[in-house]
C-alpha positions as CSV (number, residue, x, y, z in Angstrom):
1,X,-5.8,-86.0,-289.9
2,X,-7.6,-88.6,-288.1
3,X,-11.0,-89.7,-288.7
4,X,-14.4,-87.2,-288.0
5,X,-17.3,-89.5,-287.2
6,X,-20.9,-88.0,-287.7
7,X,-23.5,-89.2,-285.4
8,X,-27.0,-88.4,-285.1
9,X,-28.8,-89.6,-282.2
10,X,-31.3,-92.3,-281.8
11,X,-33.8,-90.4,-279.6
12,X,-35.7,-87.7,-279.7
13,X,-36.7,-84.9,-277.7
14,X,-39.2,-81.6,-277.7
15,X,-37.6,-80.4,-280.7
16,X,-40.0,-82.8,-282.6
17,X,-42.5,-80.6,-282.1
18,X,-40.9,-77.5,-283.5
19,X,-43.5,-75.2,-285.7
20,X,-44.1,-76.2,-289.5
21,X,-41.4,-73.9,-291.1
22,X,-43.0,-71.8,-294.5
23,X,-40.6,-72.2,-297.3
24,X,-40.5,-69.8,-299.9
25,X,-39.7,-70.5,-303.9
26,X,-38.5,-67.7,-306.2
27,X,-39.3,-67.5,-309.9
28,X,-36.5,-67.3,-312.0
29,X,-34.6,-63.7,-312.6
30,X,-33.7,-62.1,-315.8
31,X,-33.1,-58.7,-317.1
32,X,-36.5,-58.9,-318.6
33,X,-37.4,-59.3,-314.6
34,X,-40.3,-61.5,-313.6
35,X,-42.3,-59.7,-311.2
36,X,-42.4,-61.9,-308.3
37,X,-39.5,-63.3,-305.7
38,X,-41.1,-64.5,-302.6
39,X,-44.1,-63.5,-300.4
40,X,-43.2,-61.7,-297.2
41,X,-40.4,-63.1,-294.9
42,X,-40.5,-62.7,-291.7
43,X,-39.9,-64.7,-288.8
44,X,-39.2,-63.8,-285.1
45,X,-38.4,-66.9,-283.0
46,X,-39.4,-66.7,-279.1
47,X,-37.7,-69.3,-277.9
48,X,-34.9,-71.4,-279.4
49,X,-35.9,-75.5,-279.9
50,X,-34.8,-78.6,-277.8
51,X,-31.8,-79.6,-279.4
52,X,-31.1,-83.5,-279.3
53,X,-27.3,-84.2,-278.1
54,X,-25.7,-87.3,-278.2
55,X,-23.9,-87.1,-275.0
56,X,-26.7,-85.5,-273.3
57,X,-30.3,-87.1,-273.1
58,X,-32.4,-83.9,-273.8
59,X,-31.4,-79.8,-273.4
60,X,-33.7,-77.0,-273.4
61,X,-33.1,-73.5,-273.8
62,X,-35.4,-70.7,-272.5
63,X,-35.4,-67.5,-271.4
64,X,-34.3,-67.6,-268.2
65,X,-34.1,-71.3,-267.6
66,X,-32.0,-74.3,-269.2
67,X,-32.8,-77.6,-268.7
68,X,-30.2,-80.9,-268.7
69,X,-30.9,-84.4,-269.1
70,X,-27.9,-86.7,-269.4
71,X,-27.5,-91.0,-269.1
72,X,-27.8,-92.6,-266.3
73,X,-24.8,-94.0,-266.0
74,X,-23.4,-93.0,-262.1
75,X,-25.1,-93.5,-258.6
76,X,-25.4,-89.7,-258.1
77,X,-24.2,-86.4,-260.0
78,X,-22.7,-82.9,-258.8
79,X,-23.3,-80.3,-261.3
80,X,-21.5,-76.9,-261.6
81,X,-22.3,-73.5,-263.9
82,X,-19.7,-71.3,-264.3
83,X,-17.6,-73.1,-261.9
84,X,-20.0,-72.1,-258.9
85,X,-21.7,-75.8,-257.4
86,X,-25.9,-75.7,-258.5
87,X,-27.0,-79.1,-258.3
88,X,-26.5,-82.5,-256.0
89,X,-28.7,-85.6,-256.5
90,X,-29.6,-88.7,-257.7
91,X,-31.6,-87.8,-261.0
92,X,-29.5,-87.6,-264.0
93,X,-31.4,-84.1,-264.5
94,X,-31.0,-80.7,-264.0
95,X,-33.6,-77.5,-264.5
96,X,-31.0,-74.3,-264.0
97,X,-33.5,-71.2,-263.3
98,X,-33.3,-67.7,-263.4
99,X,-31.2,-66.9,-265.6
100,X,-30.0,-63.9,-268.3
101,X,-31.7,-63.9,-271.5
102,X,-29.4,-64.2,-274.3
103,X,-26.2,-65.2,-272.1
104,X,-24.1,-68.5,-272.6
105,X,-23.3,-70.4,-269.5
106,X,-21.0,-73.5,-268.9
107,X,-22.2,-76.6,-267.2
108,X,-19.7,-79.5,-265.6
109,X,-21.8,-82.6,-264.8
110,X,-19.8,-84.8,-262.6
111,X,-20.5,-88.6,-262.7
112,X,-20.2,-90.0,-259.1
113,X,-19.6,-94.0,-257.9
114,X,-21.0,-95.1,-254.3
115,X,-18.0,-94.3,-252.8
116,X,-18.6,-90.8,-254.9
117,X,-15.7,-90.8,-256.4
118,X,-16.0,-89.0,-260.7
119,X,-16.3,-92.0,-263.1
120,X,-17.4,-89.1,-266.0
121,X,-17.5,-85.8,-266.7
122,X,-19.5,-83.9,-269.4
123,X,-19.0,-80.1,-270.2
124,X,-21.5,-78.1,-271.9
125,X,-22.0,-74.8,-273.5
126,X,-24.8,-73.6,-274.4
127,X,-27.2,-70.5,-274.2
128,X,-30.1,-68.9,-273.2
129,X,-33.1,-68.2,-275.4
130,X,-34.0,-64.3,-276.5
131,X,-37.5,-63.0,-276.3
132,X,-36.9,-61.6,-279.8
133,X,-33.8,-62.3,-282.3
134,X,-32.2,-59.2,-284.0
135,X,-33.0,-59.3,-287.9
136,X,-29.6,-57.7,-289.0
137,X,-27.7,-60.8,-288.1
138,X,-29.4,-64.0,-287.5
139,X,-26.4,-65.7,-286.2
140,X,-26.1,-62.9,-283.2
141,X,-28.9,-64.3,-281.0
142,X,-29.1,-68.5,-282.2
143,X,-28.1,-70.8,-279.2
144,X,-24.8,-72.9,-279.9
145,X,-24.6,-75.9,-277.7
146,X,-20.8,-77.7,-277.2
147,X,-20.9,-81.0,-275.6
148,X,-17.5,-82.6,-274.7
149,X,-16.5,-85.4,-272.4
150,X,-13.3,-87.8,-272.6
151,X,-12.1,-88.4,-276.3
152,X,-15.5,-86.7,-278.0
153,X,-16.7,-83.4,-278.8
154,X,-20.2,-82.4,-280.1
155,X,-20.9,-79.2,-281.9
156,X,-24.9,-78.3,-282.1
157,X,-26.3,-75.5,-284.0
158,X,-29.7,-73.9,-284.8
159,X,-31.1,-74.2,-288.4
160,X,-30.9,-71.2,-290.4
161,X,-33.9,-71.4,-293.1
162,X,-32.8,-72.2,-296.8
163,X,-29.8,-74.0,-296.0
164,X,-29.7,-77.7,-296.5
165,X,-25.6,-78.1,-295.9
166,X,-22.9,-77.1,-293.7
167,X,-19.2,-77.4,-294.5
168,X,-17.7,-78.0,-291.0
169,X,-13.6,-77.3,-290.9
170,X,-11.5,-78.5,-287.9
171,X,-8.3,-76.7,-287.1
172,X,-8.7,-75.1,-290.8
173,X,-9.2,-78.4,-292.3
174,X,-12.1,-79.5,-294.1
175,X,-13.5,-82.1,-291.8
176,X,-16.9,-83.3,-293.7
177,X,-20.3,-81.7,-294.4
178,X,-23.5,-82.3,-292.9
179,X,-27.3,-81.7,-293.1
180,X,-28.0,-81.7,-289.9
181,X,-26.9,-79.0,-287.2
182,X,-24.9,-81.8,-285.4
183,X,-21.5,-82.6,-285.9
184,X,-19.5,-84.9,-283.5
185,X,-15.7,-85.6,-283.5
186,X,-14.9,-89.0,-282.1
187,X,-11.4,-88.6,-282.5
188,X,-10.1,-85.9,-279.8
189,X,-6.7,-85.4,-278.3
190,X,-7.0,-84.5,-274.4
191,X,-4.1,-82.0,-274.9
192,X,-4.6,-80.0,-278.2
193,X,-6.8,-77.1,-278.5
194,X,-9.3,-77.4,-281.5
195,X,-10.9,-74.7,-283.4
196,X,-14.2,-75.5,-285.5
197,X,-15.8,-73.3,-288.7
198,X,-18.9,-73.8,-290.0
199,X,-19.5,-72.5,-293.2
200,X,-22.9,-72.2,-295.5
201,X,-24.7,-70.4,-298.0
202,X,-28.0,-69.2,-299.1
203,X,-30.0,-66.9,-301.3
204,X,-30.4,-63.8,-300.0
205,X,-34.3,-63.8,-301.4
206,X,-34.2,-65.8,-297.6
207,X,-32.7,-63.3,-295.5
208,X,-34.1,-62.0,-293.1
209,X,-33.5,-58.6,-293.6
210,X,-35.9,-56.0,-294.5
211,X,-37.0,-56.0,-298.2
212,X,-34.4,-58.5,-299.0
213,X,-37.0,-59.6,-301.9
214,X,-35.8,-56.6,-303.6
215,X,-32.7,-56.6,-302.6
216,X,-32.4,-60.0,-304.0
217,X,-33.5,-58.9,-307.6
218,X,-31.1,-55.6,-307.5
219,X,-28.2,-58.1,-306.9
220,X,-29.2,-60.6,-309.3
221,X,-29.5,-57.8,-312.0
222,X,-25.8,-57.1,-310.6
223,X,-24.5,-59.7,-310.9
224,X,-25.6,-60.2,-314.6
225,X,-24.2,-56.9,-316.2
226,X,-20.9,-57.4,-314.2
227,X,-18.6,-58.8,-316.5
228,X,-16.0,-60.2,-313.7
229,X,-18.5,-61.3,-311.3
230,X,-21.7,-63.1,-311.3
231,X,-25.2,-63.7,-310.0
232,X,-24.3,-66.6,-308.0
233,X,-21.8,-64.5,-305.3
234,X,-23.6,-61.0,-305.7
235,X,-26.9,-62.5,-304.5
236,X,-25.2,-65.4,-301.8
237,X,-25.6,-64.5,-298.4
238,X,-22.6,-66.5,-296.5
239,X,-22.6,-67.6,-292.7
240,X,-19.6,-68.7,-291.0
241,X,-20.0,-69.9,-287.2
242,X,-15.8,-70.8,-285.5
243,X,-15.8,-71.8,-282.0
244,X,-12.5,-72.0,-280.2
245,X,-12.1,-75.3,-277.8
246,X,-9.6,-75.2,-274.4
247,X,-7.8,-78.9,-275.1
248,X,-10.3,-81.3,-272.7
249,X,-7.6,-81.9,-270.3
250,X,-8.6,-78.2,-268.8
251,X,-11.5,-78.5,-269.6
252,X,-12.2,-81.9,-268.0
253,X,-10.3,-81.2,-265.0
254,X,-11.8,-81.0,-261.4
255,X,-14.2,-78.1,-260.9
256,X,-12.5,-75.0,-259.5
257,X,-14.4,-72.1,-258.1
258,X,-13.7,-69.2,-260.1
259,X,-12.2,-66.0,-258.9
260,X,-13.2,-63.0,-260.4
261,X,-9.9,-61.2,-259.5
262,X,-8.3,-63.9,-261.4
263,X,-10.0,-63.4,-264.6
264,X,-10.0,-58.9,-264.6
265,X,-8.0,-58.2,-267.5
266,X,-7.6,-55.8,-270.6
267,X,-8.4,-56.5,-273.7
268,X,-7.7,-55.0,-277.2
269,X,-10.2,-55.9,-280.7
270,X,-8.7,-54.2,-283.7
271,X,-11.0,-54.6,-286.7
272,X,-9.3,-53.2,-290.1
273,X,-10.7,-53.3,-294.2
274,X,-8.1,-52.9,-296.5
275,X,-7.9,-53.2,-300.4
276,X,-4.8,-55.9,-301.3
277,X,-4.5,-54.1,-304.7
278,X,-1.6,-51.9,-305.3
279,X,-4.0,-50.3,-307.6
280,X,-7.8,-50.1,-308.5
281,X,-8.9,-49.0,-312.0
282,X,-11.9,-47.0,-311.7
283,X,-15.2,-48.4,-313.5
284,X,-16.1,-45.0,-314.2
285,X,-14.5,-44.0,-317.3
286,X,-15.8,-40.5,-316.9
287,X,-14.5,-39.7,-314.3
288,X,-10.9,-37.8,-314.3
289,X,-9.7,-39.8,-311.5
290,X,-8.7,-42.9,-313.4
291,X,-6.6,-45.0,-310.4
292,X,-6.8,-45.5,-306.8
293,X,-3.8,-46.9,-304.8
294,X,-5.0,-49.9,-302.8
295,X,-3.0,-50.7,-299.5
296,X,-1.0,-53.4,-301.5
297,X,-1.2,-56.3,-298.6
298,X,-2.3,-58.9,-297.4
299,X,-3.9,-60.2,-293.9
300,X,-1.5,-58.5,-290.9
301,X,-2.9,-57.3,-287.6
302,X,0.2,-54.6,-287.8
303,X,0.2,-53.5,-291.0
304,X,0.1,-49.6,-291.0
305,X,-1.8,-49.8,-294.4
306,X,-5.8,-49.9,-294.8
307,X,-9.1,-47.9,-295.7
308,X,-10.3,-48.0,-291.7
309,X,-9.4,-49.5,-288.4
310,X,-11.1,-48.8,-285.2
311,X,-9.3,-50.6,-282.0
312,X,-11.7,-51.5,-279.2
313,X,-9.9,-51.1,-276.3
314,X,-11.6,-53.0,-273.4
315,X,-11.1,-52.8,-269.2
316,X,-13.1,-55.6,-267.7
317,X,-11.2,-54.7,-263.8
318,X,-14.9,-52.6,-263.1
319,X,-14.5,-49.3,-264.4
320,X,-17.7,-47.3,-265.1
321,X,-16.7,-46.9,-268.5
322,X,-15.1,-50.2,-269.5
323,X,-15.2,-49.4,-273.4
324,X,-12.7,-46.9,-275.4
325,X,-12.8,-46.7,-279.1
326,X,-9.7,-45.1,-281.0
327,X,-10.7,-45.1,-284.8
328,X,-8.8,-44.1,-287.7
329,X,-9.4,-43.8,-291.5
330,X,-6.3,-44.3,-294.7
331,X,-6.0,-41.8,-296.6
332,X,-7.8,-42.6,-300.4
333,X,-5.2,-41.4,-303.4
334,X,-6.3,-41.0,-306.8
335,X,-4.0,-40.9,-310.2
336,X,-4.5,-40.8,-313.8
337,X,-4.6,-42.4,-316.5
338,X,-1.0,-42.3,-316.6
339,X,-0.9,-43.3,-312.9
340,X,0.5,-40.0,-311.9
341,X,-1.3,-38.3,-308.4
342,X,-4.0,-35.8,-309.2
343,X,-5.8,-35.9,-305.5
344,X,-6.1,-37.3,-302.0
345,X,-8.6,-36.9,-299.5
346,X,-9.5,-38.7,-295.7
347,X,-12.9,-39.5,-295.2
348,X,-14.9,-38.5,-292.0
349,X,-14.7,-40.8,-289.3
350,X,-17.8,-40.1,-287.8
351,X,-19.2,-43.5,-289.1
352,X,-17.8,-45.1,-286.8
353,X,-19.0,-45.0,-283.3
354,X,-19.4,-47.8,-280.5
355,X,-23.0,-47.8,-279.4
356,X,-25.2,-50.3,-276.6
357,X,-22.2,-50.7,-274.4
358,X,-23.7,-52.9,-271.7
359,X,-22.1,-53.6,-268.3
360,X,-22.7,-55.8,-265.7
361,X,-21.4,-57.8,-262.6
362,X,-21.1,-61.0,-265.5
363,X,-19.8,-59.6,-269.2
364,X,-19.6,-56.2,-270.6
365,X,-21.3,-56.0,-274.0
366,X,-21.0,-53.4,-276.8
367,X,-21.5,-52.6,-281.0
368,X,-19.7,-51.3,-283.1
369,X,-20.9,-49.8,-286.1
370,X,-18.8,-48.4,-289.0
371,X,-20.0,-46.7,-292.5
372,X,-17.2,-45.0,-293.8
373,X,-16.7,-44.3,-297.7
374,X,-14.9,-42.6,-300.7
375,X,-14.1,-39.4,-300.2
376,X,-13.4,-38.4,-303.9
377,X,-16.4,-39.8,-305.6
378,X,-19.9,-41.1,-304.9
379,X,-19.6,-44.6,-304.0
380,X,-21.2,-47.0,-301.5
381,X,-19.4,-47.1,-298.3
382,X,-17.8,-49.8,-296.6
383,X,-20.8,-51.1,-294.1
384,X,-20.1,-53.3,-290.9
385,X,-21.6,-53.8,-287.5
386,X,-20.4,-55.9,-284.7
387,X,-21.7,-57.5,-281.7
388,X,-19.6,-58.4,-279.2
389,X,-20.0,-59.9,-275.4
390,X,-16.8,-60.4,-273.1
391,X,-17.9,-62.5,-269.9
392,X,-16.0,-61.6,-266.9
393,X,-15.4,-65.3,-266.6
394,X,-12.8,-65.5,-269.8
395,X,-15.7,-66.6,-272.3
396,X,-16.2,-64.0,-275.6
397,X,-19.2,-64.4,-277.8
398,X,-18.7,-61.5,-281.2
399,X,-21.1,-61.5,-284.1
400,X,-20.7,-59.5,-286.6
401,X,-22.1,-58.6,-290.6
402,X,-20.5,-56.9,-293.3
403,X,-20.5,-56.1,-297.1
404,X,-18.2,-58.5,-298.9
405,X,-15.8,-56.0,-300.0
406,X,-13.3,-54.9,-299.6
407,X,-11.1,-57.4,-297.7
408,X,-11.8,-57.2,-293.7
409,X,-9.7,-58.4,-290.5
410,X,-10.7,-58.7,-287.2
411,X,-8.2,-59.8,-284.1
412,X,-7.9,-59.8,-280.3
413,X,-4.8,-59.5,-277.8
414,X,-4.5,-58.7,-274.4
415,X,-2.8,-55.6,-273.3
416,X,0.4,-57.1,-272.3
417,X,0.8,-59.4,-274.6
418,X,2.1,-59.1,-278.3
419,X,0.5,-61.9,-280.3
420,X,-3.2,-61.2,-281.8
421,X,-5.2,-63.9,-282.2
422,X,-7.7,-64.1,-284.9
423,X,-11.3,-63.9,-284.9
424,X,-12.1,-63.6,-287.9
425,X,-10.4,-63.0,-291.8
426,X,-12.8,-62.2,-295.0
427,X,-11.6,-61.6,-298.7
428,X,-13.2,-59.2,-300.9
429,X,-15.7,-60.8,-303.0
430,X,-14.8,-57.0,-305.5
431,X,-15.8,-53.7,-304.6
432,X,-19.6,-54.2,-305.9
433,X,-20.5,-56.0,-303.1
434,X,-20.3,-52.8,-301.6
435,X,-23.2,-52.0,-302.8
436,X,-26.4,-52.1,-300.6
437,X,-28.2,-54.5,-302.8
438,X,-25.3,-57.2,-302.8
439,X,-25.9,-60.2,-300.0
440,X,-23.9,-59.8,-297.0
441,X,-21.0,-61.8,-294.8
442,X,-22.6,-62.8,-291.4
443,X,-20.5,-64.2,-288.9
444,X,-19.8,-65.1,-285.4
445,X,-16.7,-66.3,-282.8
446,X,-16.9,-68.5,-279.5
447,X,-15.2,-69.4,-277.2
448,X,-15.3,-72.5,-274.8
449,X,-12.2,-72.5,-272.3
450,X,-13.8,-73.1,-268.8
């Protein structure tokens, strides 16, 4: 694998005048259970920070505005967003106005000689701010920024409080860690398509979420009397941020208006949760149903095995109703202590429901929400709820959060075509993570291919 260079850059911009951000310390836990965690956490950003870029000058998100700054290093630039031409001139500077709140837009700065002719090109991603972030996913609403230009690619994050390091993976290959939200590859091929994770951790005493000081202490508690699991995973939260990259010789190329009868197609999200046991001992040793048959797989966007799948079936050619949801639930089989059947059941579906669907002349946006659980005893249910934006253009933004049980799987084909292609994969961290005072999996998928 070749080399990852980290960079930070020399200069600054209005990000060094962010707000002082209040840091929280927790006392330690025990089953004797010190009285205090952390004083109230809340925070509601209103507009996302100037983040510094080193192949850009300066960029600022707002509202409904973003704001470019990029070297001086051509007699005059053309810039284009979303393929459509917004700015001529001689200043290495753009301010792009009125604009969608929460919405990502692409930028292609072209270079130009005297003889304007391209000597450089830069492509950036990035986003618009939101006037208030959603506290159920902190990932859903920060602004990720992608910088690329010839050989170089820049990945550019917002903090999330109480993490001091990011694992960064490139084409599922550890690639280095950093304490920064910057990370630049130096060593890019024009034609090969690269797909970036980055991973981190944090208490959950720091989430967020409503009462997660309590929550925080249930799981701790948890984590202790479990035998096969421990403090340290039932009271992590865990983030995990992938962006998908076109290879830079598409995305470099000139600027082509976009059609949008070129880019109408039909889409198809499948997410699943399945148990890979063949069978689950029950911790209950009261109970008369002893075993549970697990699905007795692994990851497989076919497989005809699993505890729920709902299938997203999507029609972005401008139908009034551009999202269907087909849902289904396994059936749950218990045995006993002999492993012989003594019941089955199907739980209700009605937990799962598509909700917010959103649809516009630039993306069709939707959630899904699922809370579906054991139909034979009193359990917690398997909790998810996904975010997902599909811009007309070809671009997909999906955020989602879910317990870390049981084992979940979440892909994405076209209608007419047969390969799925993963957006995201999490194992079970054991079915007490089900449990609503266990830290959740929060994670989102990109795309950056125009």
């Amino acid at each position: 694998m070749k080399e990852v260079v980290q960079i930070m850059p020399a200069f600054h911009t209005s990000s060094d005048r962010k707000k002082k951000a209040v840091r929280y310390s927790a006392v330690a836990l025990g089953l004797t259970g010190a009285a205090y965690l952390i004083a109230e956490h809340k925070r509601k950003k209103q507009a996302a920070p100037s983040v510094p870029s080193f192949m850009l000058d300066f960029i600022e998100q707002k509202q409904d505005q973003i704001t470019l700054a990029w070297p001086h290093i051509g007699e005059s630039y053309r810039v284009y967003r979303n393929g459509q031409f917004v700015y001529s001139g001689q200043e290495p500077r753009l301010t792009d106005t009125s604009l969608l709140p929460g919405t990502i837009y692409s930028y292609s700065i072209e270079c130009l000689d005297a003889q304007d002719e391209p000597i450089e090109k830069i492509k950036v991603q990035t986003a618009t701010a939101v006037s208030e972030k959603r506290t159920e996913n902190v990932l859903a609403d920060s602004i990720f920024t992608t910088v690329v230009t010839k050989g170089q690619i820049s990945l550019e994050w917002e903090p999330i409080d109480g993490i001091e390091e990011y694992t960064i993976l490139r084409n599922g290959l550890e690639a280095g860690k950093v304490k920064k939200c910057l990370f630049i590859d130096l060593e890019i091929e024009d034609q090969e398509e690269y797909t970036y994770t980055i991973r981190a951790r944090r208490p959950l005493e720091l989430s967020e979420q409503e009462a997660s000081e309590g929550k925080s202490l249930m799981a701790n508690i948890l984590g202790f009397l479990k035998w096969d699991t421990s403090t340290q995973r039932t009271a992590m939260e865990e983030f995990e941020i992938t962006t998908r990259i076109a290879p830079l010789k598409q995305l470099l190329e000139g600027e082509k208006q976009k059609s949008p009868e070129n880019n109408q197609s039909k889409k198809h999200l499948r997410y699943t949760t399945f148990l890979p046991q063949k069978w689950l001992k029950n911790p209950n040793a009261a109970s008369k149903y002893h075993y549970f048959k697990g699905d007795h797989r692994g990851f497989n966007p076919d497989s005809p095995q699993y505890r729920t799948r709902a299938d997203v079936h999507l029609d972005m050619s401008g139908v009034d109703e551009p999202v269907e949801l087909v849902k289904s639930v396994g059936t749950t089989k218990a045995y006993n202590w002999l492993r012989s059947p003594i019941g089955e059941a199907q739980a209700s579906d009605e937990g799962i429901a598509v909700e917010k669907v959103f649809n516009t002349d630039e993306k069709v946006a939707f959630q899904l929400i699922h809370s579906v659980g054991n139909p034979l005893v009193l359990s917690p249910a398997i909790d998810y709820d996904v975010h997902a934006t599909f811009y007309r253009n070809g671009e997909m933004d999906i955020a989602g959060n879910h317990d870390q049980a049981p084992h979940h799987e979440v892909y994405l084909k076209s209608v007419d075509s047969p390969h799925w292609e993963t957006i995201h994969q999490s194992r079970s961290k054991g079915l007490e993570m089900m449990a609503p005072s266990t830290a959740n999996k929060l994670w989102r998928y990109t795309t950056f291919t125009i």
